[in-house]
C-alpha positions as CSV (number, residue, x, y, z in Angstrom):
1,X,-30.8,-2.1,-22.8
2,X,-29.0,-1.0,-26.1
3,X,-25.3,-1.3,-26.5
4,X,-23.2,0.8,-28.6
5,X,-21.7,-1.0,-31.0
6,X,-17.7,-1.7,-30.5
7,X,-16.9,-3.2,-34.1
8,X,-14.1,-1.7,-35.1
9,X,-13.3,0.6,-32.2
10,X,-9.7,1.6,-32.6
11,X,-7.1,1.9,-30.2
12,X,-6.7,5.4,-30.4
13,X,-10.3,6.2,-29.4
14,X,-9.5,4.0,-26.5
15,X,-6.3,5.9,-25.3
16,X,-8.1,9.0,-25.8
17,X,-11.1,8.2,-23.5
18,X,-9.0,6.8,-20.5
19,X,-6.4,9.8,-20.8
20,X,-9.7,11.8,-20.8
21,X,-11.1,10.1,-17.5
22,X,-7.3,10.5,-16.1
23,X,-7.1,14.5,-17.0
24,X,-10.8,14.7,-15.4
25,X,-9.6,13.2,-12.1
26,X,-6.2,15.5,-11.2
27,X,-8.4,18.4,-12.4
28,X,-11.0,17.0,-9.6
29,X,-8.3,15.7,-7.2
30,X,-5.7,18.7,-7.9
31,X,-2.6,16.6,-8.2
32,X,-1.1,14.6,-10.7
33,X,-2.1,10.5,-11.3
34,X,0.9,8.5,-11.3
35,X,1.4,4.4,-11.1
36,X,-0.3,2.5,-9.0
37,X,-3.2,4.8,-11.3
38,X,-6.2,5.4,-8.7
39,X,-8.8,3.4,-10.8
40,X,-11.1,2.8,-7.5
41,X,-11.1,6.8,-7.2
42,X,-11.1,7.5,-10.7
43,X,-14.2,5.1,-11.4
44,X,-16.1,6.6,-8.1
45,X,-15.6,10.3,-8.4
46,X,-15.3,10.3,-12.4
47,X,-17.7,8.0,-13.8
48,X,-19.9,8.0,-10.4
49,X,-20.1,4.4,-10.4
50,X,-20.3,2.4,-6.3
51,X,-19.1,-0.6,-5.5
52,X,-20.5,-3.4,-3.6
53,X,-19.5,-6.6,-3.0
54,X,-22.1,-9.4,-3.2
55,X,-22.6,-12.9,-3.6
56,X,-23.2,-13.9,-7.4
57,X,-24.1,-17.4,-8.1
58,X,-22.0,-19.5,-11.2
59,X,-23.2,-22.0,-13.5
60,X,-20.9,-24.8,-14.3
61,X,-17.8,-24.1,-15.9
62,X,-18.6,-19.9,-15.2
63,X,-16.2,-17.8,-13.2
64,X,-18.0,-14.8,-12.7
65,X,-16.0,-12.1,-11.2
66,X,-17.6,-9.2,-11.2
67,X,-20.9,-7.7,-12.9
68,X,-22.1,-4.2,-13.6
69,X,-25.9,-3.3,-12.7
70,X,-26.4,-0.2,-14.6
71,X,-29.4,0.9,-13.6
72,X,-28.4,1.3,-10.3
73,X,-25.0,2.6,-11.6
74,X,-23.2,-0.2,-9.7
75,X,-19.7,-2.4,-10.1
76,X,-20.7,-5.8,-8.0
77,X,-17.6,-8.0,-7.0
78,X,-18.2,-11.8,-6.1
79,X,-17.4,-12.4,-2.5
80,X,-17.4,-16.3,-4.0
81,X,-13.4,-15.4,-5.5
82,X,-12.0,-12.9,-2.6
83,X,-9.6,-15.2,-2.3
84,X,-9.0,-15.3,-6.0
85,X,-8.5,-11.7,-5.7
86,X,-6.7,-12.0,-2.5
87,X,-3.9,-14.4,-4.3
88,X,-3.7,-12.2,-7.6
89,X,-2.4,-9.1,-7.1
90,X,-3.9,-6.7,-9.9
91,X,-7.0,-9.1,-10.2
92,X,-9.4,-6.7,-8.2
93,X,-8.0,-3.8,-10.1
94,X,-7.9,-4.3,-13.5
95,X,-12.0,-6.3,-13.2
96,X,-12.9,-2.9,-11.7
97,X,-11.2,-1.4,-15.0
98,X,-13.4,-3.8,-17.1
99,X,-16.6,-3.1,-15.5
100,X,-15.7,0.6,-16.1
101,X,-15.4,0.1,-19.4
102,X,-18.9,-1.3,-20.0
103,X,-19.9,1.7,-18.5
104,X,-17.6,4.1,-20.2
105,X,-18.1,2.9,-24.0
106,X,-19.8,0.0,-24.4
107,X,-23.4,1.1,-22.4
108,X,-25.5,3.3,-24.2
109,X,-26.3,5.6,-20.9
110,X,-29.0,7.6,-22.8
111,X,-31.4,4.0,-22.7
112,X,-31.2,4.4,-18.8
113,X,-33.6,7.0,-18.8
114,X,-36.1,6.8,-21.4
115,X,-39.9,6.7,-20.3
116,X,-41.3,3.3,-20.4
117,X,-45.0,2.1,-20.6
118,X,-47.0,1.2,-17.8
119,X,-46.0,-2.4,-16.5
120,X,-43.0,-2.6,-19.4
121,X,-40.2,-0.8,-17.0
122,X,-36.7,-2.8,-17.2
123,X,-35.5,-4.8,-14.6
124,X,-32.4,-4.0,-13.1
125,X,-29.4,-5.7,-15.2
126,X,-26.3,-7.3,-14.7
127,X,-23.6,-7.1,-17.2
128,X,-21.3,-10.1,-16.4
129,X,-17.8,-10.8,-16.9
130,X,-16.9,-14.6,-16.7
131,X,-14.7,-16.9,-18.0
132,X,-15.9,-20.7,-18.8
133,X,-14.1,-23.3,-18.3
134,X,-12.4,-23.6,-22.1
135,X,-12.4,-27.6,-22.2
136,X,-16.3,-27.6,-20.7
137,X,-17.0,-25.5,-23.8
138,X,-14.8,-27.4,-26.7
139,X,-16.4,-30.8,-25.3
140,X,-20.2,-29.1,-25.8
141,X,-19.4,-27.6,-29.2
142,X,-17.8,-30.8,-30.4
143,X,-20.9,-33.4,-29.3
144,X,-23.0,-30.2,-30.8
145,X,-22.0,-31.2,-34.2
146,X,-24.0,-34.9,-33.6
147,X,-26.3,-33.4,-31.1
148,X,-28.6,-30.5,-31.2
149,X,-29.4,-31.1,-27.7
150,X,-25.7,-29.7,-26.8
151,X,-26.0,-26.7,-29.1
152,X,-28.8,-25.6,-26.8
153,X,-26.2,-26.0,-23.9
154,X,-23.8,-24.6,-25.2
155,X,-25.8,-21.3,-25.4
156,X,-26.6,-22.0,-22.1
157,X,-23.7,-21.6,-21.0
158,X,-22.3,-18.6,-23.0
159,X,-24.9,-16.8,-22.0
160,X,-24.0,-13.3,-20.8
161,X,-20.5,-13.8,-22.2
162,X,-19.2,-10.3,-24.3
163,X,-19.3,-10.4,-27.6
164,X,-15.4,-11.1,-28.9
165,X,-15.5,-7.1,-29.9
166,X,-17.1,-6.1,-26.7
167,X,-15.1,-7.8,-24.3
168,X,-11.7,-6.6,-27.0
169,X,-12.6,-3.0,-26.3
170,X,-13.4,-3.3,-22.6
171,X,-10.3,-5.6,-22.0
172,X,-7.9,-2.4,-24.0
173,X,-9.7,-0.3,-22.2
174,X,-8.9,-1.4,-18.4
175,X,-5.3,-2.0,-19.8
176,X,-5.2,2.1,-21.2
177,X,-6.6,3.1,-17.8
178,X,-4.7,0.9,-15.3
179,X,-1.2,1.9,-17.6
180,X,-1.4,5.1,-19.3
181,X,1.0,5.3,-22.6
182,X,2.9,8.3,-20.8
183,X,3.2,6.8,-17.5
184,X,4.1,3.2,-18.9
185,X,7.1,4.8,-21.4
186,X,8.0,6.9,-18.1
187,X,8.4,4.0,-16.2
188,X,10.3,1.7,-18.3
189,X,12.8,4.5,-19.6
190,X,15.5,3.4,-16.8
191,X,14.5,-0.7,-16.7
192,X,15.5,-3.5,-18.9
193,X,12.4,-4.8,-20.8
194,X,13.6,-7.8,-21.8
195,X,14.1,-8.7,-18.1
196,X,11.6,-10.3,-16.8
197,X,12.1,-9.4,-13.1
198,X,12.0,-5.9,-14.1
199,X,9.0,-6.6,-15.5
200,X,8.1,-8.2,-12.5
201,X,8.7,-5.4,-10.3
202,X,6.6,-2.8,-12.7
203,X,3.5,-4.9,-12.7
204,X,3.7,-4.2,-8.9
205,X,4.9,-0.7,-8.6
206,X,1.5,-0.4,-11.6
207,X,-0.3,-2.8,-9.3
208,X,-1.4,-4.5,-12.7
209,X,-0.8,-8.5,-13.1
210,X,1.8,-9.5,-14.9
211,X,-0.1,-10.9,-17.9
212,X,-1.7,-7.7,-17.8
213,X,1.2,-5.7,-17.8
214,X,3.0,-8.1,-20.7
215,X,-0.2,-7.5,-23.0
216,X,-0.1,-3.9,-22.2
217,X,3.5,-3.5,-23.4
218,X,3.1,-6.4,-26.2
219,X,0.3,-3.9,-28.0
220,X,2.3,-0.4,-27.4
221,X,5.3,-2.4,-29.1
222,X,7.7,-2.1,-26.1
223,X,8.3,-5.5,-26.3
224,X,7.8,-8.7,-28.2
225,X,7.6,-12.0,-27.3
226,X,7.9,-14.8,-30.3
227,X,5.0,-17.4,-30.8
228,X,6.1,-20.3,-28.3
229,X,8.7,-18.6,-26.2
230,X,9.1,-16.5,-22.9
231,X,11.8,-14.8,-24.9
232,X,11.7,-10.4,-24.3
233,X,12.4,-8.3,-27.2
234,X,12.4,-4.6,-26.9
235,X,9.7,-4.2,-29.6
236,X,9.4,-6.2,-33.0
237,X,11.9,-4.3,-34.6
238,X,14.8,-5.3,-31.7
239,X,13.5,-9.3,-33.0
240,X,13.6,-8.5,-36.4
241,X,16.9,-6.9,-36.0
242,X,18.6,-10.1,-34.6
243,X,17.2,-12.6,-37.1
244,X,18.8,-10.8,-39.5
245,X,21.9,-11.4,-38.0
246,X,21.2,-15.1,-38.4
């Protein structure tokens, strides 16, 4: 199955193809989307995906969340992390927003239904969204360097992983779904940003982690957090601002 290729996707054509899939939906729905945003309806009735939830089986050092089977136009969820999901509030939504993604700009649809030659028709695929375990990696790559034998596992075991452009585009994509630019400025207009329990409290009332939410409002430049520190700026210019002063 091709891909389209994501190098270079900016943010704009992003924002324009989630506010797209939004507008679609209240046309479809008849009433306006506001936070928590629907994804689960938006990605059924929009982009006419089902979800299942199944069990998906992990190599060492893989967490595999959740996988996209595109053939049969299907977001699969491993029943191996409910409670994963259970603890994290946001988790389930924003690896649903992922998965739609792949679907929604990084999938080149139009492969799906090409005619094949006799006994050369594709097997269904899974698109998979892990995370390996960092230090498992950085241990492989470093005895790679001596070893060829660990190069070969170490492409074992990245494997399936997006591409760092692929899994950029799909990650800003679930974040420009999940928190629209218009509902996110809405929602912060009468809350301190550089408090973090306000912050707190709009990752729920979005239904969004918190590290989702603080990535979300880090790239629209509501606020900025220095390199090292859990300090909350409203935007670069409010930091820039204040060392000035100093």
């Amino acid at each position: 199955m091709r891909r389209h290729d994501l190098t270079g996707i900016s943010d704009s054509e992003i924002e324009d193809r989630t506010s797209v899939r939004i507008r679609q939906y209240e046309r479809y729905s008849g009433r306006s989307v506001t936070l928590p945003v629907p994804v689960e309806n938006i990605v059924e009735q929009i982009l006419e995906l089902d979800f299942d939830w199944i069990d998906i089986e992990e190599r060492r050092g893989e967490m595999i969340l959740a996988g996209l089977v595109p053939e049969e136009r299907r977001i699969v969820l491993n029943t191996r992390h409910l409670a994963l999901f259970a603890d994290k509030p946001g988790l389930e939504r924003s690896t649903i927003g992922h998965e739609a993604g792949h679907w929604d700009i990084d999938i080149d649809r139009t492969s799906l239904h090409h005619p094949h030659l006799p006994g050369m028709e594709p097997d269904s695929t899974v698109v998979l969204k892990f995370s390996a375990d960092e230090r498992l990696l950085a241990e492989v790559l470093n005895r790679a360097v001596h070893d060829p034998r660990y190069f070969t596992l170490y492409r074992h075991l990245t494997a399936g992983q997006d591409a760092p452009e692929v899994r950029s585009a799909v990650e800003r994509y679930q974040s420009a779904l999940l928190m629209p630019d218009w509902l996110i400025r809405e929602a912060i207009r009468d809350i301190d940003v550089t408090y973090w329990p306000a912050l707190y409290d709009l990752a729920a009332a979005a239904q969004v982690t918190i590290s989702n939410l603080v990535v979300r409002l880090v790239r629209l430049n509501v606020i900025y957090i220095p390199d090292g520190t859990h300090d909350l700026y409203a935007g670069i210019d409010a930091y820039t601002g204040q060392q000035h002063l100093f």
